[in-house]
C-alpha positions as CSV (number, residue, x, y, z in Angstrom):
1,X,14.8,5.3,27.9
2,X,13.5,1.8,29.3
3,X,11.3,-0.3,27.3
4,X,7.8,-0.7,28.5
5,X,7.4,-3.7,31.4
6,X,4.2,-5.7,31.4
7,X,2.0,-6.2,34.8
8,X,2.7,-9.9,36.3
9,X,5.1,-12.8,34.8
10,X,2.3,-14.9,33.3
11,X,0.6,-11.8,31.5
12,X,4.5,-11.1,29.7
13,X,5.1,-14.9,29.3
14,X,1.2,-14.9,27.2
15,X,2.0,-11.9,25.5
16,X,5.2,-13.3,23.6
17,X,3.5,-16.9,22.8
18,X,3.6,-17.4,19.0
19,X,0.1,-16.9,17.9
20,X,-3.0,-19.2,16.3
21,X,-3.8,-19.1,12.8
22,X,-7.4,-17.4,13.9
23,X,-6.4,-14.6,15.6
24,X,-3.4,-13.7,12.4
25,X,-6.6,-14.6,9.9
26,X,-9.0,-12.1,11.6
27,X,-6.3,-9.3,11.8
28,X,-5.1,-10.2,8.0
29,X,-8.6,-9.1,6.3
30,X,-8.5,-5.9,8.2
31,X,-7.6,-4.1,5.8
32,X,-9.3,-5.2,2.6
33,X,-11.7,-2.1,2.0
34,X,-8.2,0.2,2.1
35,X,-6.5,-2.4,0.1
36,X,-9.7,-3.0,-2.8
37,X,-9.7,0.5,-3.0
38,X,-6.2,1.9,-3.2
39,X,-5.8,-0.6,-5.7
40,X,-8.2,1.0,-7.6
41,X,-6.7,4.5,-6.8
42,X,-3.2,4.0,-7.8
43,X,-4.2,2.0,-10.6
44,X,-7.2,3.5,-12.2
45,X,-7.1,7.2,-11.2
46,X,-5.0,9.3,-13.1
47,X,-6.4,7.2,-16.0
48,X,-10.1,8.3,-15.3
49,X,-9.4,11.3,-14.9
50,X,-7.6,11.7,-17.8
51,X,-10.1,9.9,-19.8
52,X,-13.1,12.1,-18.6
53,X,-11.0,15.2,-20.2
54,X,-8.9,16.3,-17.4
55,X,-5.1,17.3,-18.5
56,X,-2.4,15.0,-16.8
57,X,-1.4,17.6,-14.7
58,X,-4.8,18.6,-13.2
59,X,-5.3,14.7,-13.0
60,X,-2.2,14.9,-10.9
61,X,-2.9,17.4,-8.8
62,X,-6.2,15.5,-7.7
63,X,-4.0,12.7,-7.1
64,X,-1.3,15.4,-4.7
65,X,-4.6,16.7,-2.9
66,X,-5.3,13.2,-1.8
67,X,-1.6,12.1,-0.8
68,X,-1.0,15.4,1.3
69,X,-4.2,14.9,3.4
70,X,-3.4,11.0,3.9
71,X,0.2,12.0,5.0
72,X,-1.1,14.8,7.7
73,X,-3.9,12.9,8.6
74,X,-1.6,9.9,9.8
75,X,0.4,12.3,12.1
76,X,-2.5,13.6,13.5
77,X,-4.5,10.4,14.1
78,X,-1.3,8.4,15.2
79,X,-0.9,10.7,17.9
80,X,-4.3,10.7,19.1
81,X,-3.9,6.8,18.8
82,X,-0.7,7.1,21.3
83,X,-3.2,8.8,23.9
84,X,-6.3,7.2,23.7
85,X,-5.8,4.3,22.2
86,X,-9.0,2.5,21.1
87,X,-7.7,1.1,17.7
88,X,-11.2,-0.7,16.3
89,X,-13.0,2.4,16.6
90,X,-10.5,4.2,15.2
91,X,-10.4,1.7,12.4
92,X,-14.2,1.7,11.9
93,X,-14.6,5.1,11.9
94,X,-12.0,5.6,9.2
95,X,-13.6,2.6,7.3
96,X,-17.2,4.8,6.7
97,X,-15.6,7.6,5.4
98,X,-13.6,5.4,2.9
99,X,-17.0,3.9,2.3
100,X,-19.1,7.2,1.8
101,X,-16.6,9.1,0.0
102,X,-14.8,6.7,-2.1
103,X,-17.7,6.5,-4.3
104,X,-17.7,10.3,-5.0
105,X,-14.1,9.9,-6.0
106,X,-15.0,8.3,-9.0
107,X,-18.4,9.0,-9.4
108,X,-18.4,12.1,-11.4
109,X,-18.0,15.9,-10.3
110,X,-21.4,16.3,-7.5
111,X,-21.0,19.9,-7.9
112,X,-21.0,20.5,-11.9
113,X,-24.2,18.1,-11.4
114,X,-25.3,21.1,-8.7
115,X,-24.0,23.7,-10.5
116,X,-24.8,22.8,-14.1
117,X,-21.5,24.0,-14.3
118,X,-18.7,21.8,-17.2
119,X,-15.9,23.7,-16.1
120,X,-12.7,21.8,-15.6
121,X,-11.8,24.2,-13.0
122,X,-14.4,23.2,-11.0
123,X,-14.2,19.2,-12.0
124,X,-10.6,19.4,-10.5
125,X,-11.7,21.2,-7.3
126,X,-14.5,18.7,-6.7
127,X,-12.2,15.6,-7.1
128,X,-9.2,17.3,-5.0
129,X,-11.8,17.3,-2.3
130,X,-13.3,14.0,-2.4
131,X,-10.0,13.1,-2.4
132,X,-9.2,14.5,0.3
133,X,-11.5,13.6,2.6
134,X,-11.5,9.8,0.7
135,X,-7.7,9.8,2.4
136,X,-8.4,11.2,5.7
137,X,-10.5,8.0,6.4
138,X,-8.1,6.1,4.9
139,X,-5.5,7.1,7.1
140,X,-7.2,6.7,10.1
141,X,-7.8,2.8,9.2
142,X,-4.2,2.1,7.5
143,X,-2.7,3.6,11.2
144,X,-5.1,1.8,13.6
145,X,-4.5,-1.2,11.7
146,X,-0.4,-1.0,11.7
147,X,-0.2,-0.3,15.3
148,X,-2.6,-2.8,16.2
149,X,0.0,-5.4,15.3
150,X,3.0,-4.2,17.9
151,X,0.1,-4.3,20.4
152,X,-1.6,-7.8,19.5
153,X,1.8,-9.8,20.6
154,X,5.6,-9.4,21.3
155,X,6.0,-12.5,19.4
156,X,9.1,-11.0,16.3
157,X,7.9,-14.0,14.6
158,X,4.4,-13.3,15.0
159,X,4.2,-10.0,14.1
160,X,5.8,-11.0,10.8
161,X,3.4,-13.1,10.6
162,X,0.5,-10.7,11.0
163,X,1.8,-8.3,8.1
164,X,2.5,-11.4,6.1
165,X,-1.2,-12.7,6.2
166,X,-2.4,-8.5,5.5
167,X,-0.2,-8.2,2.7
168,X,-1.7,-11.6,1.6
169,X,-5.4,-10.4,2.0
170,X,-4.2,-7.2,0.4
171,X,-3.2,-9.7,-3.0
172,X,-6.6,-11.1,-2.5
173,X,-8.1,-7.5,-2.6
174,X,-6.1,-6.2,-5.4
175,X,-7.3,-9.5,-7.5
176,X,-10.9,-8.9,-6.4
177,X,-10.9,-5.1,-7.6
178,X,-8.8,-6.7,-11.3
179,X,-11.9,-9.5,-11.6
180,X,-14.7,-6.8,-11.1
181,X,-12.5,-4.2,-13.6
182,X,-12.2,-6.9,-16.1
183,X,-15.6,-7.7,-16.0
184,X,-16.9,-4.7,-15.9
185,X,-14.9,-3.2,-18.4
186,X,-15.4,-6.5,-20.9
187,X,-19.9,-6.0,-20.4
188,X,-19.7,-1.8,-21.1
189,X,-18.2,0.5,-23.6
190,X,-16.6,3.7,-22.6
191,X,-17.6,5.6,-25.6
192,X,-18.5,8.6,-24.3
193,X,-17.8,10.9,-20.9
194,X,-20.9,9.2,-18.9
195,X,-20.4,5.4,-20.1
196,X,-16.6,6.3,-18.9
197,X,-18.3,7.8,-15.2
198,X,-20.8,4.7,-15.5
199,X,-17.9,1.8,-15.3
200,X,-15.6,3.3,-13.1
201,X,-19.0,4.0,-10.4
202,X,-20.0,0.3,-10.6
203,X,-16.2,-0.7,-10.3
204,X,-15.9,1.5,-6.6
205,X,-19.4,0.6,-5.6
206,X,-18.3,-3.3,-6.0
207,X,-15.2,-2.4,-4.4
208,X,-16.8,-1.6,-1.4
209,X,-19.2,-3.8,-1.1
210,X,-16.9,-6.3,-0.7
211,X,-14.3,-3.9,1.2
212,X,-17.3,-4.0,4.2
213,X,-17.8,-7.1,4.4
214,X,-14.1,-8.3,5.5
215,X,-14.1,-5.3,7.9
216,X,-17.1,-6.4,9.3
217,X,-15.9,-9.8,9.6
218,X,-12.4,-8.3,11.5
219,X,-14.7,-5.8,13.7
220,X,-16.7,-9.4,14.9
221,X,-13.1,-11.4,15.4
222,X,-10.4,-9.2,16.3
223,X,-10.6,-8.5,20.0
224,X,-9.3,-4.8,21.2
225,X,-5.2,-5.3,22.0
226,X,-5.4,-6.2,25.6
227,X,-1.6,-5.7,26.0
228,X,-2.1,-1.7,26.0
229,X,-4.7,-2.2,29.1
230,X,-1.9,-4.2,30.9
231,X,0.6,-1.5,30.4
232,X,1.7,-0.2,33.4
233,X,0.3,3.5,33.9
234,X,2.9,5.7,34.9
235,X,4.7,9.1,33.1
236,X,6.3,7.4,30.0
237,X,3.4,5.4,28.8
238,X,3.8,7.5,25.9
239,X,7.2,8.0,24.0
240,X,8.1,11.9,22.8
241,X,9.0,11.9,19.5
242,X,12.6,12.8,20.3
243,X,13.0,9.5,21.5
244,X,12.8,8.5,18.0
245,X,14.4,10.9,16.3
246,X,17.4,9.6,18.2
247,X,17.6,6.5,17.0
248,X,20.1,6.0,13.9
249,X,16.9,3.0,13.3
250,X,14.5,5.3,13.0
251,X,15.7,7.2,10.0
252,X,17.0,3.4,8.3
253,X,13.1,2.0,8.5
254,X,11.6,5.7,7.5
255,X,13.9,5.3,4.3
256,X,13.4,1.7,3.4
257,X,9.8,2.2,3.7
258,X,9.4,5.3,1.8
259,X,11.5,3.5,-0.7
260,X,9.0,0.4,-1.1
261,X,6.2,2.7,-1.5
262,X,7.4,4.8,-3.9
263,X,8.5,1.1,-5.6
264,X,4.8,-0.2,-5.2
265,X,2.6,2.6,-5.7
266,X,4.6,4.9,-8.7
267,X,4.5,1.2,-10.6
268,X,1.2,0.6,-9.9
269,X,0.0,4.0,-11.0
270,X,2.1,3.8,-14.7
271,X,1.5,-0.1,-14.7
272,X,-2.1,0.3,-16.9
273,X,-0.7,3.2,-19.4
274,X,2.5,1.3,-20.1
275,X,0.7,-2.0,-21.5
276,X,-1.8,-0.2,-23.3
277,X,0.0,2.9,-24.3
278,X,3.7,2.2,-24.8
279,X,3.4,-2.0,-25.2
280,X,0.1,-1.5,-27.6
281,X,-1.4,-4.6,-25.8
282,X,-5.0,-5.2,-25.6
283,X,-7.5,-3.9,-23.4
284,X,-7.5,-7.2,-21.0
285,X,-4.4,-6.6,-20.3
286,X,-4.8,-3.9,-18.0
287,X,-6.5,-6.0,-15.9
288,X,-4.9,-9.2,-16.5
289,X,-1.0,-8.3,-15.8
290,X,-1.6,-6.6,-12.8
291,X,-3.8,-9.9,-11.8
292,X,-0.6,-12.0,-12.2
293,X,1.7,-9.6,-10.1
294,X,-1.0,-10.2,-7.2
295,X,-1.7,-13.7,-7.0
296,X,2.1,-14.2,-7.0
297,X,2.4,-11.9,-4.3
298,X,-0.3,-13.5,-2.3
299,X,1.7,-17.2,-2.8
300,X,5.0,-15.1,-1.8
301,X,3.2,-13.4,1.4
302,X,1.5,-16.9,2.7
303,X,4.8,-18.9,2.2
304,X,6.9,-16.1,4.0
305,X,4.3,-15.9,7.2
306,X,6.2,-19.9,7.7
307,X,9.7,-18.8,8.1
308,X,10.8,-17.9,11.6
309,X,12.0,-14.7,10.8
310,X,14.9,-12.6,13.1
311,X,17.2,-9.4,11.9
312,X,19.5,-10.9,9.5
313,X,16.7,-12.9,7.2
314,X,14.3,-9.1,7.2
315,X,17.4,-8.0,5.8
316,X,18.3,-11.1,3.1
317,X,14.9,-11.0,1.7
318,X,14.1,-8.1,1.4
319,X,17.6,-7.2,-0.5
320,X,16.6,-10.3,-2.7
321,X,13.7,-8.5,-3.6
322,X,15.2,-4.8,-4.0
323,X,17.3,-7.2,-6.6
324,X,14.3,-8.9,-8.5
325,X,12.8,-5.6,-8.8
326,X,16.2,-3.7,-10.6
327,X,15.8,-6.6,-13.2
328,X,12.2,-6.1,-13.5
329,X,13.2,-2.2,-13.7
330,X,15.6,-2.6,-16.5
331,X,13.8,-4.9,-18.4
332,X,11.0,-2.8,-18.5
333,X,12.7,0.3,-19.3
334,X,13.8,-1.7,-22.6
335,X,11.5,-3.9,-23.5
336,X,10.0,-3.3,-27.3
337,X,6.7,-3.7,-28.3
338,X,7.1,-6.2,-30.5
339,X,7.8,-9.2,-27.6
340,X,5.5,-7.2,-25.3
341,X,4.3,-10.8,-23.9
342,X,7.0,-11.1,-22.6
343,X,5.5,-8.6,-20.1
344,X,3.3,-11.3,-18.4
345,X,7.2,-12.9,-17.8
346,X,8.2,-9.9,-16.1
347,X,5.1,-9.1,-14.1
348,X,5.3,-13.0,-12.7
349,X,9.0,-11.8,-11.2
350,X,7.4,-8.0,-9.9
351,X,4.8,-9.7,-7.9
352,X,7.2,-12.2,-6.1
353,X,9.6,-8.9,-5.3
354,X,6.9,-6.9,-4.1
355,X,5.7,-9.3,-1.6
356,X,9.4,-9.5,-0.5
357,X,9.9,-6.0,0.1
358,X,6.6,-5.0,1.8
359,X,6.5,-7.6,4.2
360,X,9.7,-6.8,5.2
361,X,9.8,-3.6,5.4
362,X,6.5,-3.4,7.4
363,X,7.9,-5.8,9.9
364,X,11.5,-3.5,10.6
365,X,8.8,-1.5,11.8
366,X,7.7,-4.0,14.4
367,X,11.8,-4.7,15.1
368,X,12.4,-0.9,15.3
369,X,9.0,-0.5,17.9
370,X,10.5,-3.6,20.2
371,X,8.6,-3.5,23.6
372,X,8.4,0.4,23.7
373,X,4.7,0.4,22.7
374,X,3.7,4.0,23.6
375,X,5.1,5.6,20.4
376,X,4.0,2.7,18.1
377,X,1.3,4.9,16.3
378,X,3.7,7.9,15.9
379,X,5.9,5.5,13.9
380,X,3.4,4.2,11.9
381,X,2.0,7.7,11.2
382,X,4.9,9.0,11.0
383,X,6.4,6.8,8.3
384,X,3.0,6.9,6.1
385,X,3.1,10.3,6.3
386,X,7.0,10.4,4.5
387,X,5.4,7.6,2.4
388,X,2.1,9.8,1.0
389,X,4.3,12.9,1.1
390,X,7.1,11.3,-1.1
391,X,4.4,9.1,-3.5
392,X,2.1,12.0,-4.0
393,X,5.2,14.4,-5.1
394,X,6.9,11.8,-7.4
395,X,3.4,11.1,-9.0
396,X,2.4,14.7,-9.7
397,X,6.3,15.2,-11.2
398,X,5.8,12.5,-13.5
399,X,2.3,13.4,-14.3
400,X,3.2,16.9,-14.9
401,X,5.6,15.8,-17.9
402,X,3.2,13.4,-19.3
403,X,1.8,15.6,-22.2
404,X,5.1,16.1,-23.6
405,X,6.1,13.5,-26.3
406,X,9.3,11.2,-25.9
407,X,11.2,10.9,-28.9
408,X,11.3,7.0,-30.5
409,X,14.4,5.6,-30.2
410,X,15.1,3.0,-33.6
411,X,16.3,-0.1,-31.8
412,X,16.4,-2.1,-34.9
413,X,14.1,-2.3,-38.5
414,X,11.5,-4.0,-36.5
415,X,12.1,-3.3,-33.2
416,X,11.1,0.0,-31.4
417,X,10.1,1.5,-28.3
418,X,9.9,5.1,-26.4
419,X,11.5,6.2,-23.5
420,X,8.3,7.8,-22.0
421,X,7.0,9.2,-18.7
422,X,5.2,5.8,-18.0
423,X,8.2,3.5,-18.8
424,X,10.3,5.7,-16.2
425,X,7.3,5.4,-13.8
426,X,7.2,1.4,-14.3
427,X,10.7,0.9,-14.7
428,X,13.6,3.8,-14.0
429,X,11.9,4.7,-10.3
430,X,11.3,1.5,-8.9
431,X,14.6,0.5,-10.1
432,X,16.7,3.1,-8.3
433,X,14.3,3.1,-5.1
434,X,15.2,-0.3,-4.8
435,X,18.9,-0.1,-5.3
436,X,18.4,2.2,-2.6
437,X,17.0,0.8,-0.5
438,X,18.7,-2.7,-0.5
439,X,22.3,-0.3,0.1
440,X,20.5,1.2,3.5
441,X,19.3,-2.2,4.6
442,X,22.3,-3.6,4.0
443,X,23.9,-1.6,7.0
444,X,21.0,-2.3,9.2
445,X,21.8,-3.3,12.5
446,X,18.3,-5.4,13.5
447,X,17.9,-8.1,16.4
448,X,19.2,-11.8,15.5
449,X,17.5,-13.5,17.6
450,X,15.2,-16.4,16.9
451,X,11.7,-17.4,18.2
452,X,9.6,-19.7,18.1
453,X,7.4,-19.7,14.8
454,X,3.4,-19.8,15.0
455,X,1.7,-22.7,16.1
456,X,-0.2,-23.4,12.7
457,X,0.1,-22.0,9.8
458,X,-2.1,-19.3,7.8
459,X,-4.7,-20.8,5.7
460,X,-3.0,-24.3,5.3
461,X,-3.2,-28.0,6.9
């Protein structure tokens, strides 16, 4: 099938100019209310609910709920995105229902408060469903978002550059929703069932408060993608899925991907019981280490949006960071409690991996997309919806075995640790998924070609 042809010489030749450091700044804070608040999800969640007297396998299946509507949803709303385009009101629709429910997520069961009603039964209904429909909006913005980029430019570079500066806001969010935890956690005491309700309310409505204000601030300075107007109307302005499922590509991105979520989002989850639970660390900590991982993945994303990027260096770095993260994985997976600082060592090296492997596995999106734009959304969708699927399964697995207790393995007099459920989630998963995935990459076949870079850089003179 031909690639998609741009009206008139000028409008292709404008269209594949490297782009200003405005325009990949506006697009880049986008995504900050998902971001601030799927921080908080992965990170915070299962612990909440756990904490409030949910079992871990109820508190999973709150967390399944969400991750199966967030993978139909982006199906479904990629493929209305293919037909009728419109992308920011996509976005800001999809942006106030994250808004309105997120709140109820964590803001204690609405219909025990109805029903005068304590019955677990019911608290896990009432979550699954705020979860839910917390996911659908989310979907609809993470989609809109994604396909926005493949429709902004056909710059290679550029596009890099776009995820690059949104997985750098994304550090910025994830430090922003670690600053308000810490305070918030350091100024209240979660001594009882409603003190618990009481932090974890202030944290989401801080989370987005600040959320709204960077979409607000993309809504004013991101234009709608004039290069979908200027695409030529005729019968194959949209691609069947077929057409993808053709492509030997296809399947190599859809892996890697799912791969670098289940790295990102399984870690994430266990990150927060490991140090407090396994590494017997203090209370700070659970806001602090997960604060180091971001601001060294926010360095990482803003030095990698310089590099003019083509096939062969998606493929170097993000193998380099598949490798970080199997040392990270392993030392993890050993480390004993008495050197647990040595933990702030390890989460410096996790941070500079992650950036490596999400940036570059959100741009072989771009390289697998090309020029055929009217199937961009269905990828996008498509792929988040393997990524939800897969994330939402592994976590409820993993969950599922939590209650059970691991058995202390005697390393030496002094040294001990357990081979638990969260130091598989931390360490054993992302270890394997990214062994993986740096095999499939490896026997990639992506464009080599060069282009020009950007013509300034993100958020430096």
């Amino acid at each position: 099938m031909a690639s998609f042809v741009i009206v008139g010489e000028s409008e292709d030749v404008s269209f594949t100019k490297p782009l200003g450091r405005l325009s990949v700044f506006y697009y880049g804070v986008g995504h900050m209310l998902n971001d601030i608040t799927a921080s908080c999800w992965f990170t915070y969640l299962l612990l909440f609910l756990t904490q409030i007297g949910l079992s871990p396998r109820d508190a999973a299946i709150v967390m399944l709920s969400g991750q199966v509507a967030d993978g139909f949803a982006t199906v479904f709303v990629g493929e209305l995105i293919d037909r009728f385009g419109h992308f920011k009101i996509w976005h800001a629709a999809g942006s106030l229902l994250v808004a309105i429910s997120f709140s109820s997520v964590f803001g204690g069961c609405l219909p025990c408060t109805i029903l005068h009603s304590n019955s677990l039964t019911l608290e896990t209904l009432s979550y699954s469903m705020f979860a839910a429909i917390f996911n659908i909006g989310w979907a609809a913005t993470q989609v809109s978002h994604m396909a926005m980029v493949n429709y902004i430019t056909l710059n290679s570079t550029s596009r890099v550059a776009l995820t690059s500066s949104r997985n750098a806001f994304s550090m910025v969010a994830n430090l922003a929703l670690y600053a308000i935890a810490l305070v918030v956690f350091g100024v209240s005491k979660a001594d009882t069932k409603e003190n618990t309700e009481s932090q974890y309310r202030w944290i989401a409505y801080s989370c987005i408060t600040v959320g709204c204000c960077f979409v607000v601030v993309f809504l004013m300075g991101t234009k709608e993608p004039r290069l979908r107007i200027t695409l030529r109307e005729t019968n194959r302005a949209r691609i069947p899925w077929a057409y993808w499922f053709r492509k030997i590509l296809y399947y190599q991105v859809a892996m890697v991907y799912l791969l670098t979520r289940l790295v990102l989002n399984v870690s994430q989850a266990y990150l927060a019981f490991f140090v407090i639970d396994d590494l017997q660390m203090a209370q700070s900590a659970k806001a602090l280490i997960p604060a180091i991982i971001y601001i060294c993945s926010f360095v990482v994303s803003v030095m990698l949006q310089e590099i003019p990027w083509n096939g062969k260096r998606l493929k170097a770095y993000y193998c380099a960071g598949g490798i970080i993260w199997m040392f990270c994985g392993v030392s993890v997976l050993f480390l004993p409690r008495s050197i647990n600082s040595f933990m702030y060592a390890v989460s410096v090296f996790i941070g500079i991996a992650n950036a490596l492997i999400l940036v570059t596995a959100i741009s072989m999106q771009s390289v697998l997309v090309g020029s055929e734009l009217g199937g961009c959304a269905f990828v996008c969708g498509s792929l988040s919806f393997l990524d939800k699927m897969s994330c939402g399964i592994a976590l409820y697995v993993l969950q599922s075995h939590k209650s059970g207790t691991s058995p202390e393995v005697v390393v030496n007099s002094t040294h001990s640790f357990d081979f638990s459920v969260t130091r598989y989630g931390l360490g054993l998963v992302p270890a394997v998924c990214s062994f993986i995935g740096v095999v499939v990459t490896y026997f990639m076949e992506l464009d080599g070609t060069i282009v020009k870079p950007l013509c300034q850089p993100l958020l430096l003179e």
